[in-house]
C-alpha positions as CSV (number, residue, x, y, z in Angstrom):
1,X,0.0,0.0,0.0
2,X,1.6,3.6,-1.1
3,X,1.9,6.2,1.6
4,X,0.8,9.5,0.7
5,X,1.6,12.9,2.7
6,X,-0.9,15.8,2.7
7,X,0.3,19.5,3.6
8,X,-1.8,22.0,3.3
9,X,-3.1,24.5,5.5
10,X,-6.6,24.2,4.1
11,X,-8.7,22.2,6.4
12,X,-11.2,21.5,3.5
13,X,-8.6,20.4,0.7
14,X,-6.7,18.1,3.2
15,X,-10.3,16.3,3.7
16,X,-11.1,15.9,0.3
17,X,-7.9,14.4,-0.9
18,X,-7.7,12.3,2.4
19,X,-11.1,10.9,1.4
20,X,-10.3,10.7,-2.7
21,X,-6.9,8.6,-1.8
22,X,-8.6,6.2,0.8
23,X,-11.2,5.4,-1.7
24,X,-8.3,4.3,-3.6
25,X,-7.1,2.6,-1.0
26,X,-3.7,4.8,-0.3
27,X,-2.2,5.2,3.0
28,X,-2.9,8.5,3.9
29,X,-1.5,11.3,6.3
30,X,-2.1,15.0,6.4
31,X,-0.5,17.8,8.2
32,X,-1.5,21.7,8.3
33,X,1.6,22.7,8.4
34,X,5.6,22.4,7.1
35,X,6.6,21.9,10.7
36,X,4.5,19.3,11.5
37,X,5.0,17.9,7.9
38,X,9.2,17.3,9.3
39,X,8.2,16.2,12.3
40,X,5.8,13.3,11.1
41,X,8.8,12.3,8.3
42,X,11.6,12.2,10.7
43,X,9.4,10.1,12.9
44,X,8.6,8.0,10.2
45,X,12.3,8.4,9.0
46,X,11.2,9.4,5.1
47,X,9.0,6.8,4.6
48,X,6.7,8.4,2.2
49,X,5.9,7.5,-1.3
50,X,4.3,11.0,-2.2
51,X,4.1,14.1,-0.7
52,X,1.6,16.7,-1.8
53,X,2.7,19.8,-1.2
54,X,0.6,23.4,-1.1
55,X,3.2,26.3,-2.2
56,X,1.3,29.2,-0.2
57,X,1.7,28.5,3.8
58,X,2.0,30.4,6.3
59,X,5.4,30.0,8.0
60,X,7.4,27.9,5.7
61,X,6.3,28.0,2.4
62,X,6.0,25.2,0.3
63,X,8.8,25.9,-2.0
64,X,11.0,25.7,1.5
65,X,9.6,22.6,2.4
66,X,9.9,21.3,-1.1
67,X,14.1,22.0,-0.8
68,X,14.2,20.1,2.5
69,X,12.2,17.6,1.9
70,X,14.3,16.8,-1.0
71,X,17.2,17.3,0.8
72,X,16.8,14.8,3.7
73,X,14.2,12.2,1.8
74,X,15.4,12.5,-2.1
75,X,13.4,9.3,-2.7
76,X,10.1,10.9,-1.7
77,X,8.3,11.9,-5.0
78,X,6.6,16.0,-4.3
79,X,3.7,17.0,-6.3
80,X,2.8,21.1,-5.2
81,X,-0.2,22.0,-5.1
82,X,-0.5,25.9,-6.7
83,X,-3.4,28.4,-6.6
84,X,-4.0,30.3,-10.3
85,X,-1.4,33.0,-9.3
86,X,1.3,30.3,-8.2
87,X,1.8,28.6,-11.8
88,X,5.1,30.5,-12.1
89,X,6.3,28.8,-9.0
90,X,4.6,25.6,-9.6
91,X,7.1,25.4,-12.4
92,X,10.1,26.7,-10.8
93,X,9.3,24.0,-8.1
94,X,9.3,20.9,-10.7
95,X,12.7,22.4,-12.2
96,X,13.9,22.1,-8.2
97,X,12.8,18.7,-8.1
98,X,9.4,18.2,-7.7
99,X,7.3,15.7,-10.1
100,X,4.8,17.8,-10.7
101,X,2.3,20.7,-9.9
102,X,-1.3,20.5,-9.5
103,X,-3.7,23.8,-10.1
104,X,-6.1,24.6,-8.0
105,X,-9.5,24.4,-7.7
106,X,-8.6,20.6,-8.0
107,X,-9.6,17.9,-10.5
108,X,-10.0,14.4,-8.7
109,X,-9.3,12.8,-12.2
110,X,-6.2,14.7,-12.6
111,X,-4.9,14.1,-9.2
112,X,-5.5,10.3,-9.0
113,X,-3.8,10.4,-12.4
114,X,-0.5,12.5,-11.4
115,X,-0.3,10.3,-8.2
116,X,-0.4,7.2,-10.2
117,X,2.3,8.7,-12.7
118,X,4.6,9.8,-9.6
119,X,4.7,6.3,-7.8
120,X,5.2,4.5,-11.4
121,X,8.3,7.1,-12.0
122,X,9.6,6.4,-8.2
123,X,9.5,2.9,-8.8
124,X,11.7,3.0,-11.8
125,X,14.4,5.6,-10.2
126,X,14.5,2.5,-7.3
127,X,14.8,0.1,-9.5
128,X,17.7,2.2,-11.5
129,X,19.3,2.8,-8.1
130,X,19.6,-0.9,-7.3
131,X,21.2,-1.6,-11.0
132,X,23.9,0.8,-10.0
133,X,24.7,-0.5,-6.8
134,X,24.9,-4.2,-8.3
135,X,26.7,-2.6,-11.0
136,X,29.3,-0.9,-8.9
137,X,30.0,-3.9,-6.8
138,X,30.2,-5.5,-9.8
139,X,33.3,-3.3,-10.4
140,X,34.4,-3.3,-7.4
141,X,38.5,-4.3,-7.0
142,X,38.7,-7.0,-3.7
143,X,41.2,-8.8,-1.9
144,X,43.3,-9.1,0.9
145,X,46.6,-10.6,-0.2
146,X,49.7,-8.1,0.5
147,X,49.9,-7.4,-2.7
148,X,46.3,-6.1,-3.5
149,X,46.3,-4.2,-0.7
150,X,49.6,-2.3,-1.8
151,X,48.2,-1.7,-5.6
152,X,44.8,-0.6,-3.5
153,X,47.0,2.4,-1.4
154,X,48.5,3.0,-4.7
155,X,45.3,3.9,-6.6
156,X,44.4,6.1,-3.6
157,X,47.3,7.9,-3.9
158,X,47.5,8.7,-7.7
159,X,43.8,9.3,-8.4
160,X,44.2,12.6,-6.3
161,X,46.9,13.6,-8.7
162,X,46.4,13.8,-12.7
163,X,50.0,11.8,-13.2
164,X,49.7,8.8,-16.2
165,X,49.8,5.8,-15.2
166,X,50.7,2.2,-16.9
167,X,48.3,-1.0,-16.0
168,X,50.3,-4.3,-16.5
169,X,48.8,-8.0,-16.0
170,X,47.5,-11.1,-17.7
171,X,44.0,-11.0,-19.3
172,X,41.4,-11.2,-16.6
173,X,43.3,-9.8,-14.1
174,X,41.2,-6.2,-13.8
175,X,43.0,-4.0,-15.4
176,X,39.9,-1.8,-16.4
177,X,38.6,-2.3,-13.3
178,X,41.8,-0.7,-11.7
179,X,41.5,2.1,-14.2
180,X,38.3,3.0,-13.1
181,X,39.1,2.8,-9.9
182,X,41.5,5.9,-10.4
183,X,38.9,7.6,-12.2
184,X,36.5,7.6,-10.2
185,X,38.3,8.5,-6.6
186,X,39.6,11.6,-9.3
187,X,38.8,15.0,-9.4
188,X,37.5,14.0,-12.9
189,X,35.0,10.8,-11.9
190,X,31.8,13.3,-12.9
191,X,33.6,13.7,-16.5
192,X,33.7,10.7,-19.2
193,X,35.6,7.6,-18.8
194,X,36.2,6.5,-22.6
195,X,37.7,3.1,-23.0
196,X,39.5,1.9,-26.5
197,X,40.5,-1.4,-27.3
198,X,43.4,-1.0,-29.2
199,X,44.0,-4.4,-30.1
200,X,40.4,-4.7,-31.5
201,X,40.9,-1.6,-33.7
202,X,41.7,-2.5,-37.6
203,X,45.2,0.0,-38.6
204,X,43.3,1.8,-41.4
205,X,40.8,3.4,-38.5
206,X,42.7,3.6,-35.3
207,X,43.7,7.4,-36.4
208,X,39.7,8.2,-37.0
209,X,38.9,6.3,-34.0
210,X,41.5,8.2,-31.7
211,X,41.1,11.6,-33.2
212,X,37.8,11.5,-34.9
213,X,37.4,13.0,-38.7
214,X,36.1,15.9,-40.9
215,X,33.2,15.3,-43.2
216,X,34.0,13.7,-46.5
217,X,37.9,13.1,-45.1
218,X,37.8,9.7,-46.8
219,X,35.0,7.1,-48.7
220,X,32.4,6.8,-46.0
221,X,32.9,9.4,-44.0
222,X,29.6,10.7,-44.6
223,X,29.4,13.3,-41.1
224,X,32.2,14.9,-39.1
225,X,32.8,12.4,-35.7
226,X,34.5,13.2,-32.8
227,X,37.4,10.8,-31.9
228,X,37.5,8.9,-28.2
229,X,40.1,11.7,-27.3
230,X,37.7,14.5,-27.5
231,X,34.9,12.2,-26.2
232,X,37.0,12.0,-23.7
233,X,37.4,15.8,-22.5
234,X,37.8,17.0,-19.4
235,X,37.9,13.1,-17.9
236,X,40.1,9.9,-18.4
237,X,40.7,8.0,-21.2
238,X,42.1,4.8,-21.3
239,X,43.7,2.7,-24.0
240,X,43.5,-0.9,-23.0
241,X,46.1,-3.2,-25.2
242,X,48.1,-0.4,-26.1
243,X,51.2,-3.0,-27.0
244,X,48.9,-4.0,-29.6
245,X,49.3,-0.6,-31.5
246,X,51.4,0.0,-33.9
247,X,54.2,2.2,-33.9
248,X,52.4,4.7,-36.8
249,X,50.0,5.0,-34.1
250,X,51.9,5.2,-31.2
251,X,53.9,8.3,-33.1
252,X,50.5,9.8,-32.9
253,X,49.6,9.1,-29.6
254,X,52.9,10.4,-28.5
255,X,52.5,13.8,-30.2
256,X,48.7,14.1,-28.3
257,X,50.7,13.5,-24.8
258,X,53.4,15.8,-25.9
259,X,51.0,18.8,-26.8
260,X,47.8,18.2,-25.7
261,X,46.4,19.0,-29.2
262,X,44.3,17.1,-31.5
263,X,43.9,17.3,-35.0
264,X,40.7,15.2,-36.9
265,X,41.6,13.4,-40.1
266,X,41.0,15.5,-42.9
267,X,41.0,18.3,-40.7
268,X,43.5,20.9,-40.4
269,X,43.1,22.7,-37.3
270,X,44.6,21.5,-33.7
271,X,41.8,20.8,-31.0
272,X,43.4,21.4,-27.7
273,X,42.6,18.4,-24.8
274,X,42.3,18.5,-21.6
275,X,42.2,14.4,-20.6
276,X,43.6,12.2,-18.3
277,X,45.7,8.9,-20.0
278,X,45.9,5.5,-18.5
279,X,47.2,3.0,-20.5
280,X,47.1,-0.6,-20.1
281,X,48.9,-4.4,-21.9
282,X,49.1,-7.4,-21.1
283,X,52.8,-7.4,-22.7
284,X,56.1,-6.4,-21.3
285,X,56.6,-3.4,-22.8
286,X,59.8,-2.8,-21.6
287,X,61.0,-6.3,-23.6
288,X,59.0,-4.7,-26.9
289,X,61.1,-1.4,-26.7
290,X,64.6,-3.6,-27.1
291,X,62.7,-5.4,-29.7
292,X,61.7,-2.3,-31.6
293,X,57.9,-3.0,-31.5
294,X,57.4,-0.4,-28.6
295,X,58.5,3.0,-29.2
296,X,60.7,3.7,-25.7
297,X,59.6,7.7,-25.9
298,X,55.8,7.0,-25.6
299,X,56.9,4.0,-22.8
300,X,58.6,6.2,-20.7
301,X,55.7,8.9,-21.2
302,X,53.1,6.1,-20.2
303,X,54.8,5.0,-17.3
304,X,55.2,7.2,-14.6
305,X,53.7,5.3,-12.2
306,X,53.6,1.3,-13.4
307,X,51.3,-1.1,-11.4
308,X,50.9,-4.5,-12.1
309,X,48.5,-6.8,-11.3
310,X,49.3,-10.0,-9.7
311,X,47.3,-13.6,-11.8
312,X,45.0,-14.6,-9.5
313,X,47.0,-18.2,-9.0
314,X,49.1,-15.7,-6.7
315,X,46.5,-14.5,-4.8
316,X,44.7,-17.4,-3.3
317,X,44.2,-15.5,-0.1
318,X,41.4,-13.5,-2.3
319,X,39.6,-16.1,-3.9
320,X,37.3,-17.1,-0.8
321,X,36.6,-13.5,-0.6
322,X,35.8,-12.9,-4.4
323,X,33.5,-16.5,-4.9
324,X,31.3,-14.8,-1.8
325,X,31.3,-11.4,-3.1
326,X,30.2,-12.9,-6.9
327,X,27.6,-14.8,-5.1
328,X,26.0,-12.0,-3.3
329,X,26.0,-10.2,-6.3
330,X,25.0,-12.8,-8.9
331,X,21.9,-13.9,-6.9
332,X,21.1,-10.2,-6.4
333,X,21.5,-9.2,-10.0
334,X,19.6,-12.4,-11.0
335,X,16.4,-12.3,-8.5
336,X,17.5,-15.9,-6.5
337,X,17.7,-16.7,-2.9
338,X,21.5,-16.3,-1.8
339,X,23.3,-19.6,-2.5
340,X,26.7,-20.9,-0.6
341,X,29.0,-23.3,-1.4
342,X,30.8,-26.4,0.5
343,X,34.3,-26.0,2.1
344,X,35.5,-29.0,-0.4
345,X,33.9,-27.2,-3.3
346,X,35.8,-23.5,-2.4
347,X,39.4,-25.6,-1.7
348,X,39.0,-27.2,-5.7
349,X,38.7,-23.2,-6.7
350,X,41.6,-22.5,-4.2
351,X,43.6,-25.3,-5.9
352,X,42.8,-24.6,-9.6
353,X,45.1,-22.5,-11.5
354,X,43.0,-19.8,-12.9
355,X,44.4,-19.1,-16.4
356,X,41.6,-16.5,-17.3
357,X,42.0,-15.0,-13.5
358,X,39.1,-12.9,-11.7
359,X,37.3,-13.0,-15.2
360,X,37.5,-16.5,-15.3
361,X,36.0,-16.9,-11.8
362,X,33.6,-14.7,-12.0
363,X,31.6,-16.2,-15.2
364,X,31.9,-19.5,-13.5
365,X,30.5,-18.5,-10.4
366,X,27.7,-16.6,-12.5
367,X,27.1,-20.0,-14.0
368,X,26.7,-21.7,-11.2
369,X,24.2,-19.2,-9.9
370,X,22.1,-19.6,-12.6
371,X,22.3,-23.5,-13.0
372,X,22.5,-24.5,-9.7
373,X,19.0,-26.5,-8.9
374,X,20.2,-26.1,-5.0
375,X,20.8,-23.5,-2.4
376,X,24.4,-25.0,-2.0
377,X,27.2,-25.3,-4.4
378,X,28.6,-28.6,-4.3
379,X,32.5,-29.8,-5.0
380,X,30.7,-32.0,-8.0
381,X,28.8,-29.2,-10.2
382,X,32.2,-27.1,-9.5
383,X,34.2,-29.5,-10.9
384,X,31.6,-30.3,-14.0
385,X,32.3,-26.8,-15.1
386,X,35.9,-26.1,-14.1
387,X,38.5,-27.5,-16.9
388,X,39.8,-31.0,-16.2
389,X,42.4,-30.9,-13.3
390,X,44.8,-32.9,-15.9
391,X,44.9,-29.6,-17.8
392,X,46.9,-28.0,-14.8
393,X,49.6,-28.9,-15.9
394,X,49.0,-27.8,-19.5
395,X,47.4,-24.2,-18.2
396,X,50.9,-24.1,-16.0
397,X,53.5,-24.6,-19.0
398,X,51.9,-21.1,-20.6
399,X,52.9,-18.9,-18.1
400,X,56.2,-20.1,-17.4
401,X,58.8,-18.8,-19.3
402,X,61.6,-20.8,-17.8
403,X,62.6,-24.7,-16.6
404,X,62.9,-22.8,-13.6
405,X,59.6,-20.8,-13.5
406,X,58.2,-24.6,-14.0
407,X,59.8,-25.8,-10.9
408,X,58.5,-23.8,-8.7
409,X,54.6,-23.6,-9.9
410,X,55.1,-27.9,-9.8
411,X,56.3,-27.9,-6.2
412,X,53.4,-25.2,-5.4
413,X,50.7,-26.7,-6.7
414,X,51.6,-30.0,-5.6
415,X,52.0,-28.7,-2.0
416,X,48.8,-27.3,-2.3
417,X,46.7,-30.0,-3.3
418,X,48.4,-32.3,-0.3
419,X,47.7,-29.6,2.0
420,X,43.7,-29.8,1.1
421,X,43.5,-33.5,0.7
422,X,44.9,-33.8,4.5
423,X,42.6,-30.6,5.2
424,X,45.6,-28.1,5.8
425,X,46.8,-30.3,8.7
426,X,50.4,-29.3,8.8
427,X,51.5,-32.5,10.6
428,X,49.5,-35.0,8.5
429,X,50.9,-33.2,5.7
430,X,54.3,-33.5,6.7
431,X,54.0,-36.5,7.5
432,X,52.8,-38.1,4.1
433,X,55.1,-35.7,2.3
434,X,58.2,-37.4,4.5
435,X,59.3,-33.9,5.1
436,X,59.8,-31.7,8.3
437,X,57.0,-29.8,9.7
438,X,59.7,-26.8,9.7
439,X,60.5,-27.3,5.8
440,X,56.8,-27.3,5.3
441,X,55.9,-23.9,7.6
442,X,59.2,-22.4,5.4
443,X,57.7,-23.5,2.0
444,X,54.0,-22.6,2.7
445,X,55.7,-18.9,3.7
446,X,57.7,-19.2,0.5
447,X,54.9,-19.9,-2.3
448,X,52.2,-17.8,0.2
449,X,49.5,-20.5,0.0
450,X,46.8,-20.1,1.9
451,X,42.9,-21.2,2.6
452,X,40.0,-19.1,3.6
453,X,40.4,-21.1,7.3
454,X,43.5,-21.8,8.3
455,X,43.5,-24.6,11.2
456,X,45.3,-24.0,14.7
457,X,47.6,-27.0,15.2
């Protein structure tokens, strides 16, 4: 049942809408007054679905209310309520945020009607709200390990500042996700945030794309189009894959960073910029300079402050804490009861290597949302849609580079999947391992492996 809240200092107007709206069964309370208007909504602590407001009271007018009212309760849909010599304010009142203004003498037709519009447009502002929240902590960058919480202090501390900044990880690891981050704790976060893919970019467009064009500049260009550089103006733009451009490009980019001009294709006038660059690869770009695929200018004018993002296979401190932050989410984004999952279920995602990181755990966990027939996620469907635990070893020889690098991610992963099959009991571990508790304690410190529980032994 909606709420309704009637102020008006007319005895005889707050009576006839009180008995129009409980006809149609609306919740109904009235007050003569702006003062006793507060009082009842910060007993009630806001909760009103529409307040009809009367613009001429004595005391506090109804404009005055109206500001407050928004103020403190911004979910509360106003309507005013205007005498023939109030239209002017009426409108001035819906351009300060009421929904709309209702002239007096009153039309019950018209009322019902406007009430009905007002609830229907509150609804769908709720409803909006809730997608934003999902998505934002949908976006949102978690973890715990030491070495998300030192990239975490380091995107506080360059978001205040308008320095450039170079993103470095393996696909899946959040590198948009980061760059947002710094955008939005900026001073530019109410400006665009323009991403480019410049890996997905064909050469013969990347300098339209980037810079936009002039009408008839080449076959096609039918319109003049702005490029994601002055779409970008005034906020961030970020150029995900830029290792995948190539160097004609990056001599162009280069120029922009050096200048802050623009200039369309076909064009031939410079378009000063005032953006924010963060730049992003999953490449060593550092390697690509020596090699001569990476022009070393634009590197060193791209990284002034690197960070790189750990895989999530060296991070398994954070994967209890993502897989219950994905479920909250998923079952909230997707209208089902919150699900959980089984302690043997979470230490075969603690175990598995991860090759497509967060992004890879996330869809998986949105799958099993969505397909699970149960309330809890069991070790069996994780394991029907997790890739075969014999491709470990297959997933493991592509990231490392050296016999060395192999070593070490074989004795890892190995100690990590005795420690869960004896349930992290360090002494049964040791034991079956033929190996010194101490030894263990120092290898478990050395690789950092972890489960959301450790056991006191």
């Amino acid at each position: 049942m909606s709420h309704i809240l009637i102020v008006d200092d007319d005895h005889a107007i707050r009576e006839s809408l009180e008995m129009i709206l409980l006809y149609e069964d609306y919740k109904v309370e009235k007050a003569k007054d702006a003062r006793d208007a507060l009082a009842y909504l910060n007993k009630v602590e806001g909760n009103i679905d529409v307040a009809l407001l009367d613009i001429k009271m004595p005391g506090m007018d109804g404009l005055e209310l109206l500001g407050k009212v928004k103020k403190d309760f911004p979910d509360i849909a106003v309507i005013m309520i205007s005498g023939n010599a109030e239209i002017a304010n009426a409108v001035e009142a819906t351009k300060k945020g009421a929904y709309d203004f209702l002239e007096k003498p009153l039309d019950q037709d018209r009322v019902l009607i406007t009430i009905r519009n007002a609830l229907k447009n509150r609804k769908l502002h709720q409803e909006c709200h809730t997608l934003k929240q999902i998505i934002s902590q949908e976006r949102q960058i978690l973890g715990v390990s030491p070495s998300m919480v030192e990239i975490f202090n380091t995107v506080k501390r360059v978001a205040s500042t308008e320095v450039r900044v170079l993103i470095t990880g393996e696909n899946g690891t959040g590198k948009e996700l980061v760059a947002r981050a710094i955008h939005e704790n900026s001073s530019r976060s109410h400006n665009p945030f323009i991403e480019v893919n410049c890996a997905a970019i064909p050469e013969s467009l990347i300098e339209s794309e980037l810079f936009g064009h002039e009408k008839g500049s080449f076959t096609n260009a039918y319109e003049k189009r702005k490029g994601k550089f002055e779409q970008a103006q005034e906020g961030t733009i970020f150029l995900d894959e830029i290792g995948d451009m190539s160097l004609a490009a990056q001599a162009k980019v280069l120029r922009v960073l050096e200048e802050n001009k623009i200039e369309r294709v076909g064009g031939n006038q410079s378009l000063d910029i005032n953006v924010r660059v963060i730049a992003a690869t999953n490449k060593d770009l550092a390697k690509a300079c020596k090699d001569g695929t990476f022009r070393e200018d634009l590197f060193y004018r791209l990284n002034v402050v690197p960070i790189a993002l750990p895989p999530l296979r060296e991070r398994q401190a954070d994967i209890s804490l993502l897989v219950s932050h994905f479920l909250v989410s998923f079952c909230q984004k997707h209208s089902l009861p919150t699900k959980k999952i089984t302690s043997e279920a979470m230490h075969e995602l603690q175990v598995y290597r991860w090759p497509g990181n967060v992004r890879e755990l996330r869809n998986l966990v949105e799958r099993l949302v969505i397909l699970s027939d149960s309330e809890m996620i069991t070790l069996e469907q994780v394991r029907n849609y997790l890739s075969a635990p014999s491709k470990n070893l297959e997933d493991m020889t592509s990231f490392c580079q050296t016999f060395e690098d192999f070593k070490r991610e074989s004795e890892k992963l190995f100690l990590l999947k005795k420690l869960v099959e004896n349930n992290w009991n360090i002494k049964k571990t040791a034991q079956v391992l033929e190996m010194q508790r101490s030894n263990l304690y120092k290898k478990i410190e050395k690789y950092g492996l972890t489960k959301a529980e450790m056991d006191e032994l």
